[in-house]
Every structure is written in structure tokens, then in C-alpha cells.
Residue, then its C-alpha position, 0 to 999 in steps of 0.5 A: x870137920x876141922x882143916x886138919x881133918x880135912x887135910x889128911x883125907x884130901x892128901x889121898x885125892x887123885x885128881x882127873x880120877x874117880x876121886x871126885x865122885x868118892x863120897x870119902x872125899x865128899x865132906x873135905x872137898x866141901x869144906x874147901x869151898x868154904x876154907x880159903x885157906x884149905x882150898x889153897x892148900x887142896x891147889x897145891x896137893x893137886x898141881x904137884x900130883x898132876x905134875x909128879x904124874x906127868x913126869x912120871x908117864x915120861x920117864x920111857x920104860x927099857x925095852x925087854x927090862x920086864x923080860x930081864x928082871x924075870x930071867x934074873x929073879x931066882x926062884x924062891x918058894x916063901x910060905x903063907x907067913x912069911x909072905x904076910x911078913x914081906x907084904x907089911x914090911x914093904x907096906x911100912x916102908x911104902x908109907x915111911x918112903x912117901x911120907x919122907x918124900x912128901x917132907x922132903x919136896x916140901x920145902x922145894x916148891x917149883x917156880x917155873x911157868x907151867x907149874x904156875x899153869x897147872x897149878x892155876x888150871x887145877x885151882x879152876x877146876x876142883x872146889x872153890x870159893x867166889x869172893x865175889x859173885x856178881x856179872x858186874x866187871x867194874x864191881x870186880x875191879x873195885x873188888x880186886x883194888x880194895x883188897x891190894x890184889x891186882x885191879x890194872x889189867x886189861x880184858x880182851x874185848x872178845x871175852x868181855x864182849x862173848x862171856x859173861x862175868x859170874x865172880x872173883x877170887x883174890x888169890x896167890x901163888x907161893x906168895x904171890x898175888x893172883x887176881x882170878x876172874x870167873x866168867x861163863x860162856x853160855x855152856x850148860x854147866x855141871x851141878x854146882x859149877x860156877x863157871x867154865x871160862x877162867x882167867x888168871x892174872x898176875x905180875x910178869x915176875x910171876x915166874x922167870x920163865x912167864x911169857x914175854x909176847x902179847x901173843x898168846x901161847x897155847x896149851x893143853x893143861x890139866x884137862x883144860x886148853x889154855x893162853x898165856x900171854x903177857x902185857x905190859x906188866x901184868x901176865x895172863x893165863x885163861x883157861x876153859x874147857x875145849x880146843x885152841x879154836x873154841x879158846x881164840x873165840x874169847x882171846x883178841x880177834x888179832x891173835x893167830x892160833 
């Protein structure tokens, strides 16, 4: 399967819905584990999917607009063929509208902190690949210096000291470096599941909206409980599966939540 062919099957993909186990999906899902590219770009459908849908399920529906639209709608008997005819007409204008929208959002990629968030907390949880798979914290570092990504961070002692490093993975966001360190805390995994503890860092400009405290704010994203914090001049973001109580385990033993 080529990236491209990859791509237009995976543009289908709902992420957080059955779509995961669809064997449709089976073959492009694996070829994002070995195309670094084609993951990136299976991050990004999926932040922008999530994100779309979140403000979609916001946006509050007009109470009693269902009972109005019925009451104004005049009754209008269409035989067989002429409903066939309406059904792919909105069909085509369906696919015209998404494809044009699809172009039209593009090229206006979002540049504020919890897109950063989602997208990072997508990018944990769907098909990827370790440039590194070592429980070696200093063989990561060496990693991250050698390939220009950022290696001057600083771990909270209770991540080091609580999990266990599994790898790496040099990454960016809309063209920013991003320095991704998987670790596993001791929970049973899923078949082929690496790690289930994740942490994200990057510059502070980031995003003009990145957090500016040392004191890590958490939220719920994407099915994952998360905390970002900045320090210095790099910004965190660690991500797992839990509650805030579960995520204060690996954080600073200072940090109140």
C-alpha cells in the first residue's frame, strides 16, 4: 500500500469509534507505524476530527427548533424516482461540500495550546513508531542531541523514579520540534501497545497561549488525563490514561492538584 493509498482510506477514520478495530482500516493504520511521515499526517487528520467534533456537540441546539421546522415544512408527496434523484443530488453536494471544506481549513492550521494538546494526545494514542526502543534515559537524550531535537529538558524525579522509559520519537508540530519520551508504568498493556505514559516537550513558543507557570495545569483530552507546565524555556505536556490523582503520581511531589 502506498502513503497515498494509505491516505484516502484513513481520511474515512473516526478516531474514539469503532474504526480502530475495522479490518478497512487494518492495512493504512499499520503503514503509519512504519511511514513517519504518514503518521504525522494520520496526527493531524485525527486532532482536527476530535477538535471539529467537540465544537460541533457545543454548539446548544434551539429549544422546540425540531418541532418548528416540522410545523413549517409543507407536505409534499415525491414519487420513488424522484426521491432517488434528491438522495444523489444531496449525496454529490455532500461530497463536494466536504471536499471543499476539507481544502478550505487546510491551509488555516490552529495555532493555540490545546490544538498543540489534542493533537499530542492523539498522536499517543493511535499507530506510531519508536525511533528509539531502549529503557535507557541517557541513551534517549544522546538520541534527541543527535538528531538537532530538543535533549535540554529536565524529567520530574517521580516519572523518573515511578515509570520506566520503553523509547523515543523525534517529532514536530506545523513545524516545530517536538521531543516525545515513551514510558510505561507497570499497567498491563494492549496487544502491540508500547507505553501508556507519555511525555511531550517543547519550546515555550509552542504556541502564544503555552502555559507559563511550573505548576502543572490539568485536563481531560482525548480520552487521556493530562499536565502541562512550562520551565524555563521548554514546555511540557505528559499525558496517560487515568484520573488527575493517578497523573500527580509521576508529576513533582510539590505539585498540587
Amino acid at each position: 500500500m502506498t502513503n497515498e493509498q494509505a491516505k484516502k482510506i484513513l481520511q474515512l477514520y473516526r478516531p474514539g469509534s469503532a474504526d480502530a478495530t475495522d479490518p478497512e482500516f487494518a492495512e493504512a493504520l499499520a503503514a503509519c507505524e512504519h511511514d513517519a511521515e504518514l503518521a504525522e499526517w494520520f496526527n493531524r487528520h485525527c486532532a482536527v476530527y476530535v477538535s471539529l467534533r467537540s465544537k460541533f456537540k457545543g454548539i446548544p441546539i434551539p429549544e422546540g427548533l425540531k418541532e418548528q421546522i416540522i410545523a413549517e415544512r409543507p407536505v409534499k408527496r415525491t414519487t420513488t424516482w424522484q426521491k432517488a434523484v434528491l438522495l444523489a443530488g444531496a449525496v454529490a453536494v455532500a461530497v463536494m461540500a466536504f471536499n471543499g471544506f476539507r481544502e478550505s481549513v487546510r491551509p488555516a492550521e490552529p495555532h493555540d495550546f490545546a490544538s498543540y494538546r489534542i493533537y499530542m494526545a492523539s498522536a499517543a494514542q493511535h499507530a506510531y513508531g519508536m525511533d528509539v526502543t531502549t529503557n535507557d534515559l541517557d541513551q534517549i537524550r544522546t538520541f534527541f542531541s543527535r538528531k538537532d531535537a530538543i535533549a535540554d529538558y529536565v524529567l520530574p524525579q517521580n516519572l523518573q523514579s515511578r515509570a520506566q522509559a520503553a523509547g523515543c520519537v523525534a517529532t514536530t508540530w506545523q513545524g516545530t520540534r517536538v521531543s516525545m519520551i515513551c514510558f510505561q508504568t507497570g499497567r498491563p498493556l494492549a496487544p502491540g501497545q508500547q507505553s501508556d505514559l507519555w511525555l511531550f516537550i517543547s519550546d515555550r513558543t509552542i504556541a502564544t497561549d503555552a502555559p507559563q507557570s511550573n505548576t502543572p495545569a490539568v485536563c481531560p483530552e482525548n480520552g487521556l488525563i493530562t499536565a502541562s507546565w512550562t520551565t524555563g524555556n521548554r514546555t511540557y505536556v505528559l499525558a496517560t490514561v487515568g484520573d488527575a490523582p493517578y497523573l500527580a503520581k509521576f508529576l513533582p511531589a510539590t505539585t498540587p492538584l
